[in-house]
C-alpha positions as CSV (number, residue, x, y, z in Angstrom):
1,X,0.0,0.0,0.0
2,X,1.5,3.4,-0.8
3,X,1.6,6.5,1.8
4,X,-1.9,7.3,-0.1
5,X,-4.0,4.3,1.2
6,X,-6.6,3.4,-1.4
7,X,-10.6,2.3,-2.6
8,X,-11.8,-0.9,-1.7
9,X,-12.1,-0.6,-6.0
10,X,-8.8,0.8,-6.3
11,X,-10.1,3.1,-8.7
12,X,-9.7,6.9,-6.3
13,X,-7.8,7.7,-3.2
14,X,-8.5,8.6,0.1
15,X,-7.2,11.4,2.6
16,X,-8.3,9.5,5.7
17,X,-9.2,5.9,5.3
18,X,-11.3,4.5,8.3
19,X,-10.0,3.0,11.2
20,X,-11.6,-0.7,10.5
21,X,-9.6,0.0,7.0
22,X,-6.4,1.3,8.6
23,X,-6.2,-1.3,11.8
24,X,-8.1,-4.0,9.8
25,X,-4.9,-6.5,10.5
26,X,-5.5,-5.4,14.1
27,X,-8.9,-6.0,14.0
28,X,-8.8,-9.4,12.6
29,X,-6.2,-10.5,14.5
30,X,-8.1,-9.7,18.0
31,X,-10.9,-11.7,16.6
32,X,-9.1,-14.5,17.1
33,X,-6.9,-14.1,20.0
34,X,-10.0,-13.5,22.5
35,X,-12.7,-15.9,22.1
36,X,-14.7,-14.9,25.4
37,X,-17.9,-14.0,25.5
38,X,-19.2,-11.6,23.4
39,X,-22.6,-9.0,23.7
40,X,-25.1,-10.0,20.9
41,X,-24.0,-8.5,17.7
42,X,-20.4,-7.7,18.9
43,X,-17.3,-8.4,16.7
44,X,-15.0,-8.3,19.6
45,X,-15.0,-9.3,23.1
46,X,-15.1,-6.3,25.4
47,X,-11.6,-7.1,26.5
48,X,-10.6,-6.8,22.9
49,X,-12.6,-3.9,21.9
50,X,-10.2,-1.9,25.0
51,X,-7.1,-3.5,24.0
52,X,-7.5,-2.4,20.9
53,X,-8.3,1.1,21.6
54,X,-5.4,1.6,24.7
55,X,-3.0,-1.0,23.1
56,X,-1.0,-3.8,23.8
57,X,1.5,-1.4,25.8
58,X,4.2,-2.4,23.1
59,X,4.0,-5.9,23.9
60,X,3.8,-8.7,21.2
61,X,0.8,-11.0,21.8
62,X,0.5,-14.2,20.5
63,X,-2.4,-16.2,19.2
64,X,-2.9,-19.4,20.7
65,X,-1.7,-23.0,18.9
66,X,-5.3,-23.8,18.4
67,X,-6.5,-20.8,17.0
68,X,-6.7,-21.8,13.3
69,X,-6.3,-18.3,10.9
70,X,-5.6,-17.2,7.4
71,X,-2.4,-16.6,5.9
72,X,-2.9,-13.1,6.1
73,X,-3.8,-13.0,9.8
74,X,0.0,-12.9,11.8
75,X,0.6,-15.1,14.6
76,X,2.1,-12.6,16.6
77,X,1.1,-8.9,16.7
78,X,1.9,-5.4,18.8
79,X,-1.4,-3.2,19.3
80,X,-0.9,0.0,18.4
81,X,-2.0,2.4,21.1
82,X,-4.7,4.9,19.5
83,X,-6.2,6.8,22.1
84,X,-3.9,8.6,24.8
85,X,-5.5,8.7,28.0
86,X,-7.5,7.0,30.8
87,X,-8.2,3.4,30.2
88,X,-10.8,3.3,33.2
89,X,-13.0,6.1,30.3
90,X,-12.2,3.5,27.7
91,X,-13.4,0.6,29.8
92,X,-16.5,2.2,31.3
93,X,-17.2,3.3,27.4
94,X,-17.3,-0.4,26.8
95,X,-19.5,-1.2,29.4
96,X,-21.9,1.1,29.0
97,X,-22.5,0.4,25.4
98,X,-22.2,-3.4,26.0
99,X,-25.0,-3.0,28.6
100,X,-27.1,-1.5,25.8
101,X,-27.1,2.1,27.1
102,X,-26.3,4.7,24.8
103,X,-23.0,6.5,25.2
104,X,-22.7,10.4,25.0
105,X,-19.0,11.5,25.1
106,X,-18.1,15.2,26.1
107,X,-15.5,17.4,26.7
108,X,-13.8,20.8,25.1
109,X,-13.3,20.6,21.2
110,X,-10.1,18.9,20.4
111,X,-9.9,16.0,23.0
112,X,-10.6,13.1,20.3
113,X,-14.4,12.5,21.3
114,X,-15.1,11.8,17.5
115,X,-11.9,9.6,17.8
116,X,-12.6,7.3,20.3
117,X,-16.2,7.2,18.5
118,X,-15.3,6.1,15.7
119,X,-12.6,3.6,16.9
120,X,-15.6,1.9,19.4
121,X,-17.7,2.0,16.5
122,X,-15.0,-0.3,14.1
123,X,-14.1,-2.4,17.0
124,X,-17.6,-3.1,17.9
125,X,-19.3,-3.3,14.7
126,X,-16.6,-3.7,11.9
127,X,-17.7,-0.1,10.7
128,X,-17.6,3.5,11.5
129,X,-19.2,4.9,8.5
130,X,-22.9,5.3,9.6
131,X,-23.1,8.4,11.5
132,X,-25.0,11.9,11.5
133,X,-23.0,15.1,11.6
134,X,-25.4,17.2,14.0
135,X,-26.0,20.7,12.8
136,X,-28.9,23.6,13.0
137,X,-29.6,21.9,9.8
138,X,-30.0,18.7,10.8
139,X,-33.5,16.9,10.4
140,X,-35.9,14.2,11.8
141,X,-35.4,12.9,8.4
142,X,-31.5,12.7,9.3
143,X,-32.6,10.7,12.7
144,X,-35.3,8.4,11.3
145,X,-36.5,8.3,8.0
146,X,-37.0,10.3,4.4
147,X,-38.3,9.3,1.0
148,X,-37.4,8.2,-2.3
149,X,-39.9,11.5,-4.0
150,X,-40.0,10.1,-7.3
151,X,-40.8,6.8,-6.6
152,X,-43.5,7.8,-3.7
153,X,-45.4,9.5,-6.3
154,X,-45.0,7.2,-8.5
155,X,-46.5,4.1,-6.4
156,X,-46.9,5.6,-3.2
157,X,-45.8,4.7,0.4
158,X,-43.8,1.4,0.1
159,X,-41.3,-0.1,1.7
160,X,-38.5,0.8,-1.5
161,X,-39.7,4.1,-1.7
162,X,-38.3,4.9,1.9
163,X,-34.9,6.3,2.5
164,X,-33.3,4.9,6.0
165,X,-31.6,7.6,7.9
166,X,-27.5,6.0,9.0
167,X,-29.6,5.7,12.7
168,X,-32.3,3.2,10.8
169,X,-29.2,1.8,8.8
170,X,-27.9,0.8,12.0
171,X,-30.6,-0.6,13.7
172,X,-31.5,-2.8,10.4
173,X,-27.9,-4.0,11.1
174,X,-27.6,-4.5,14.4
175,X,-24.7,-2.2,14.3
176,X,-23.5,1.5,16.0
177,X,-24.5,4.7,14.8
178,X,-22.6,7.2,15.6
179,X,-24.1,11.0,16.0
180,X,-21.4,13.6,15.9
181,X,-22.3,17.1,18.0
182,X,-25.7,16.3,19.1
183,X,-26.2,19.5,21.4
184,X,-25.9,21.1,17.8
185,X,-29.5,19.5,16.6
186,X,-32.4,21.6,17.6
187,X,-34.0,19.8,20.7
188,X,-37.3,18.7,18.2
189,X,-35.0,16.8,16.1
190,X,-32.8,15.3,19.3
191,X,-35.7,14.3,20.9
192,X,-36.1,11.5,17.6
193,X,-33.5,9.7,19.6
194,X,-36.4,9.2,22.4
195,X,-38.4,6.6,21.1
196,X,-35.9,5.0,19.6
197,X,-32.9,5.0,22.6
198,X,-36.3,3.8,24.6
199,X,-38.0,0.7,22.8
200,X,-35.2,0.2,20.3
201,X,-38.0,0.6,17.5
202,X,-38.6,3.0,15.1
203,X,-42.2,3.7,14.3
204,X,-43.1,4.1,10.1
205,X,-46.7,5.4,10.5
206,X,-47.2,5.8,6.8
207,X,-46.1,2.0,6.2
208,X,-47.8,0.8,9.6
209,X,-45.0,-0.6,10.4
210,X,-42.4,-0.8,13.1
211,X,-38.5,-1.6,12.3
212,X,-36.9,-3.2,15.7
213,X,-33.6,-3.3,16.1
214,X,-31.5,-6.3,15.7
215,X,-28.9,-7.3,18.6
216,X,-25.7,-5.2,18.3
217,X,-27.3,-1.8,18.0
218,X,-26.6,1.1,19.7
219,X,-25.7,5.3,19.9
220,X,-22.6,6.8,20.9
221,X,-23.2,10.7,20.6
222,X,-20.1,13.6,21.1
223,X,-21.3,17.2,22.1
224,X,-18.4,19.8,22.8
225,X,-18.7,21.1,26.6
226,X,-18.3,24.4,25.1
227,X,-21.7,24.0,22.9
228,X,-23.9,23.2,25.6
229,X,-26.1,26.5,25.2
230,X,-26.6,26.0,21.3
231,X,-29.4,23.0,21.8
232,X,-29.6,22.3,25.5
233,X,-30.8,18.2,25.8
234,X,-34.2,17.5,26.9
235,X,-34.1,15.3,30.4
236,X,-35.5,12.6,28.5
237,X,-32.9,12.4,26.5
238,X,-29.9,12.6,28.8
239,X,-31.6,9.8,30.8
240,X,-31.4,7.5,27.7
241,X,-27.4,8.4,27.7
242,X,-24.5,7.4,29.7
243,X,-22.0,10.5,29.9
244,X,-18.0,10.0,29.9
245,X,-16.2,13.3,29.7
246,X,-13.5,13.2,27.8
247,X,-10.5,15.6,29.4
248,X,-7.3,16.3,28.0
249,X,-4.5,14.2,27.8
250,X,-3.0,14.7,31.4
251,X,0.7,14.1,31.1
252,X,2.9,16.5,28.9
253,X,5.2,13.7,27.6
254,X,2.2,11.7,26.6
255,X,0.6,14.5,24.5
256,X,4.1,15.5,22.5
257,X,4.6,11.7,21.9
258,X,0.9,11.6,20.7
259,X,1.7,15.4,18.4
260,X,4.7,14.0,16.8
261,X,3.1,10.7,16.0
262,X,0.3,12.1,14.4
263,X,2.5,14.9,12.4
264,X,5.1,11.7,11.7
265,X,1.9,10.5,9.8
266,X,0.7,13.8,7.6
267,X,4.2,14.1,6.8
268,X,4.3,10.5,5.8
269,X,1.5,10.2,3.7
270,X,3.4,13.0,1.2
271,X,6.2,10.8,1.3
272,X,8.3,13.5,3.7
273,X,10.3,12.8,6.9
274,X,8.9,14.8,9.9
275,X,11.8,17.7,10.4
276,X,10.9,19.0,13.4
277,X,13.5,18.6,16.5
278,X,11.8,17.5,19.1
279,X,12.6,20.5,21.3
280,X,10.6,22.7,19.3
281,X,7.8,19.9,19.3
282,X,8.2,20.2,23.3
283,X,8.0,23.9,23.4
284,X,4.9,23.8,20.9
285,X,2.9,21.5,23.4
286,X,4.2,23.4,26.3
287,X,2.6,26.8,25.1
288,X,-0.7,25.0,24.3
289,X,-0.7,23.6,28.0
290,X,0.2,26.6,29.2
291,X,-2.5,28.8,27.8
292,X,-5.2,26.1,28.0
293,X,-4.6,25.5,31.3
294,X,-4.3,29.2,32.3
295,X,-1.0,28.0,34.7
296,X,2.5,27.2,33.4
297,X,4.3,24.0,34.3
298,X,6.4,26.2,37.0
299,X,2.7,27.2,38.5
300,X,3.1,30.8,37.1
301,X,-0.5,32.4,36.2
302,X,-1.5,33.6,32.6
303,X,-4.2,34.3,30.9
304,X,-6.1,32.2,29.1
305,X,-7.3,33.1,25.5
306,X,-11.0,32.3,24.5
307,X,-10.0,29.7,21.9
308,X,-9.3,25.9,22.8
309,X,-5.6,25.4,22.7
310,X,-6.4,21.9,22.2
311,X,-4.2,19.0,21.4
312,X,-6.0,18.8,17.9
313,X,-4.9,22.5,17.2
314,X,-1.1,21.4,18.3
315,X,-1.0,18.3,15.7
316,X,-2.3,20.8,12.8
317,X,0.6,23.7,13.9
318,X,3.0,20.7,14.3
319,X,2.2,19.3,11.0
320,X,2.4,23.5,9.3
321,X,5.9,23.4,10.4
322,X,6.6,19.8,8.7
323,X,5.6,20.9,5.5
324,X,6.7,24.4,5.4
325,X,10.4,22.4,5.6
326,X,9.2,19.3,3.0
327,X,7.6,22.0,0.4
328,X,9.0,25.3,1.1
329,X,12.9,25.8,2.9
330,X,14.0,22.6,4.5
331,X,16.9,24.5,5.6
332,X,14.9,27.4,7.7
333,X,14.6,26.7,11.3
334,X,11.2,25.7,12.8
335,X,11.2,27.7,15.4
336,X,11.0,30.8,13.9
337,X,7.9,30.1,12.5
338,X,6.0,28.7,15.6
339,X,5.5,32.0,17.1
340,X,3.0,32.9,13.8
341,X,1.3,29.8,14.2
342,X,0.3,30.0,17.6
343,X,-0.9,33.6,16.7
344,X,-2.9,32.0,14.2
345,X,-4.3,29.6,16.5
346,X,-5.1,32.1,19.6
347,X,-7.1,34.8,17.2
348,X,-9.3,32.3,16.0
349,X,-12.4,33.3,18.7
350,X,-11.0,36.6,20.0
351,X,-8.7,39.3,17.7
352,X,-7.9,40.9,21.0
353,X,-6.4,37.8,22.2
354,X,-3.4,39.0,20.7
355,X,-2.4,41.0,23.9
356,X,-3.1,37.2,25.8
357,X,-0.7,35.8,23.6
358,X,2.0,38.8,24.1
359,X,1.7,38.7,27.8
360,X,2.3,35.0,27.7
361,X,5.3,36.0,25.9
362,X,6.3,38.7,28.4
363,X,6.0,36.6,31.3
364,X,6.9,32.8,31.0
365,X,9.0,32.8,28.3
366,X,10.5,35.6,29.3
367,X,11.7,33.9,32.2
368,X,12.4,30.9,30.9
369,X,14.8,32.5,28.6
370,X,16.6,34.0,31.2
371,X,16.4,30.9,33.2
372,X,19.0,29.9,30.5
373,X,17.6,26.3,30.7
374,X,16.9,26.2,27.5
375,X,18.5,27.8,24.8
376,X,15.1,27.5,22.3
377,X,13.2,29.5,24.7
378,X,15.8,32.4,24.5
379,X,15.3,32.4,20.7
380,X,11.6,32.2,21.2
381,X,11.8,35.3,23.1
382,X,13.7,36.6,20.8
383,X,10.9,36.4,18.1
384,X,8.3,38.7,20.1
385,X,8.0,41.3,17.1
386,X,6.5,39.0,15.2
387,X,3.3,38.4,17.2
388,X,2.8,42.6,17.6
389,X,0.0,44.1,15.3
390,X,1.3,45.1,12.0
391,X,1.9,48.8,12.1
């Protein structure tokens, strides 16, 4: 497979390939090396579907002697570790949608909610694809049902004629659905998800009919803590849900391994080595701590800006400064471009965050460069003029 991955038909490529597509090796392989019991409809054991997710820790594991497999299936296989962060969320995740509750993930844009979603979703169900991006533009129709117009007229209300929403996809399938930024629906159209969350039916009053759904189905919903106001859920609804917050990865080494992995991989799907030293990968994911947090790593207070510095936002600047050396001047130094791109990220919400931004500046990494620890927060410093308003 080339850095492109490809079409099932081989005929177009893609920019992001699913996760049942990208781990599918993985995903087959787990199959076989757990053969506990499994929820109706599952693909994996629970155990699996978490090992899977958190990894095997590095560790090769080993399918048993008696486990017969194909040719393509290894013997022996490390599990890449996909989400950074608590297990204990992963696991209760599992549980909850095993137990045949749905799952409503939240937590402050950036913090791999639709992540997680969709690697539950390819564990669980082999697929990731059926799944409703919640806007104010978002339907009932999106939720339950629409028609086929031309062929309603034509013959009227039949069963072809109707159009299955991804949620009545699912439930034909016995698979998950998965229902990205719910709080973003208008509460008429969230409240579809009743009914249906409820009795695991959908009622087709024009067809008097009722489509049940088959073991294995199942909603796992994101909504972005900061959204809450846009489409506040009904208490029906959030009854029908389990909520796991999602926070942000806790432990600085963690989310610069997790930056540079996932910038390793933009880089690599141009065919281009990551050149980015690692100190300037450090200092990239220090400033986004720093400012999300409102506290440095020494406990000194700044202020906040009103835009997530989230760990998403750090992959994209880390992956600018990879291919502004693959495409543009290998041989200009990283660093003196990171100041811009944080700029860029902190006026996103607020213009006037700028002065945030150059007080951050003015206070820890001023002292950091005079700490003379580090030698790239000297030059750092040294690059304030570039994050002052343009004369």
């Amino acid at each position: 497979m080339t850095a492109v991955e490809r079409d099932d038909d081989a005929t177009h490529e893609v920019q992001a390939p699913p996760p049942e597509r990208v781990y599918a090796e993985e995903l087959a392989f787990l199959a076989r090396l757990d053969r506990g019991p499994r929820p109706p409809g599952w693909a994996l054991t629970p155990r699996a579907v978490v090992l899977f997710v958190c990894g095997s820790r590095g560790g090769a594991l080993e399918l048993p002697k008696d486990v017969d497999a194909p040719s393509e299936v290894p013997r022996s296989l490390v599990i890449a570790e996909k989400l950074v962060g608590d297990r204990a969320l992963v696991e209760r995740s599992v549980v909850t949608l095993a137990g045949e509750r749905g799952l409503l993930l939240v937590g402050e844009p950036g913090t791999a909610k639709s992540m997680l979603s969709e690697l539950l979703a390819a564990a669980i169900s082999g697929s990731s694809g059926m799944v409703v991006q919640g806007t104010a533009g978002t339907t009932e129709e999106h939720l339950r049902y629409g028609w086929n117009y031309a062929l309603l007229l034509a013959k009227g209300p039949h069963r072809e004629a109707l159009v299955p929403s991804p949620v009545l996809a699912a439930m034909r399938a016995g698979a998950l659905v998965r229902i990205e930024e719910v709080t973003r629906c208008l509460p008429e159209v969230q409240d579809a998800l009743v009914s249906i969350l409820s009795d695991r039916r959908l009622s087709v009053p024009e067809l008097g009919r009722l489509e049940h759904a088959r073991p294995g189905f199942n909603v796992i919903a994101t909504a972005n803590l900061r959204d809450r106001g846009v489409s506040e859920m009904s208490a029906a609804l959030k009854r029908r849900f389990n909520f796991e917050q999602v926070p942000p990865i806790a432990v600085l080494e963690h989310e610069i391994a997790l930056v540079k992995r996932r910038a390793v991989a933009t880089l690599a799907r141009v065919g281009e080595p990551l050149r980015v030293d690692d100190a300037v990968l450090e200092a990239l994911v220090t400033a986004f701590r720093d400012l999300r947090a409102g506290r440095t790593v020494e406990g000194w207070s700044v202020d906040r800006p009103s835009t997530v510095m989230s760990t998403a936002e750090a992959v994209g600047v880390a992956s600018a400064l990879g291919l502004s050396a693959a495409y543009l001047d290998a041989d200009r130094d990283p660093a003196s471009l990171l100041p811009s791109h944080l700029l860029g990220v902190v006026l996103k919400d607020e213009p006037r965050d700028r002065g945030k931004l150059l007080a951050y500046w003015d206070s820890a990494v001023k002292r950091r460069a005079e700490s003379g620890s580090a030698r790239l927060w000297k030059q750092l410093y040294e690059l304030r003029a570039l994050l002052e308003e343009p004369a």
